[in-house]
C-alpha positions as CSV (number, residue, x, y, z in Angstrom):
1,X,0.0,0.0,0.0
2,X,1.4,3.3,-1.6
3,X,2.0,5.8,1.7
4,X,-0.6,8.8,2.1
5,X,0.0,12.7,1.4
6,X,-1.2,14.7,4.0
7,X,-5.2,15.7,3.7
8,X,-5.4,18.9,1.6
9,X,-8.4,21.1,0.2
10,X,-9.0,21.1,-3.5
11,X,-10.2,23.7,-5.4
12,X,-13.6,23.1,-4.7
13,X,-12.8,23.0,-0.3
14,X,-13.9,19.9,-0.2
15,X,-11.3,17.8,2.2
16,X,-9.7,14.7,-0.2
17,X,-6.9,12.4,0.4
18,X,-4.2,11.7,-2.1
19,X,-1.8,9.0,-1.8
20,X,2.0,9.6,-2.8
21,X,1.2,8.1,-6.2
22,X,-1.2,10.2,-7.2
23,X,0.4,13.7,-6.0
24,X,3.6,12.7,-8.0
25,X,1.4,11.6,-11.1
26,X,-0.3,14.8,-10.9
27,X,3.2,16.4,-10.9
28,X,4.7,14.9,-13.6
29,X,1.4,14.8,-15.9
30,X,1.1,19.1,-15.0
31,X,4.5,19.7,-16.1
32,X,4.4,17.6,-19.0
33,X,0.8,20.0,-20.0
34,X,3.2,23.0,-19.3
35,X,6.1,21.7,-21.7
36,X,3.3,21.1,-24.7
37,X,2.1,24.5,-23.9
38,X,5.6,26.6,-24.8
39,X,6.3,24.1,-27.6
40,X,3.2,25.0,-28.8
41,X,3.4,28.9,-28.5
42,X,7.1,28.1,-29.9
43,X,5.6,26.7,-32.9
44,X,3.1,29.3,-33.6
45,X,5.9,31.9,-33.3
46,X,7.7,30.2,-35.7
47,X,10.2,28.6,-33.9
48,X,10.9,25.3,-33.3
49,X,10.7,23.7,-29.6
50,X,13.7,22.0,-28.0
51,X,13.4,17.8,-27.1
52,X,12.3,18.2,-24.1
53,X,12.4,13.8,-22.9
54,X,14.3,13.3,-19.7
55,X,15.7,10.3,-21.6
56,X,17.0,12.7,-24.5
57,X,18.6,14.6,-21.5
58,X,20.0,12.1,-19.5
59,X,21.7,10.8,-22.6
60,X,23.0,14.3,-23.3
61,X,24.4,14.8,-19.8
62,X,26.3,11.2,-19.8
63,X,27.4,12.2,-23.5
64,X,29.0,15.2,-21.6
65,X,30.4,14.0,-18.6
């Protein structure tokens, strides 16, 4: 069983529980809405939107090192 985040108030107030896995699901899935949003805005500017997969970058950095 997954351990439990603290009890916190939603947008709505109403009290809900949300267990570790959820919170950091939330997390990543919010930042991965954020990175489509500038690539997005990139595109429409005309530009063109860095790779932006933590694989892609954890290659890079080894590549580097």
């Amino acid at each position: 069983m997954a351990p439990h985040m603290p009890r916190a108030w939603t947008r709505r107030n109403l009290r809900a529980g949300s267990s570790f896995r959820d919170a950091l699901m939330q997390v990543v899935m919010h930042s991965e809405h954020h990175r489509a949003q500038v690539a997005m805005r990139l595109r429409a500017l005309g530009g063109t939107p860095p790779v932006t997969d933590y694989i892609v970058w954890v290659r890079d950095v080894r590549g580097r090192g």
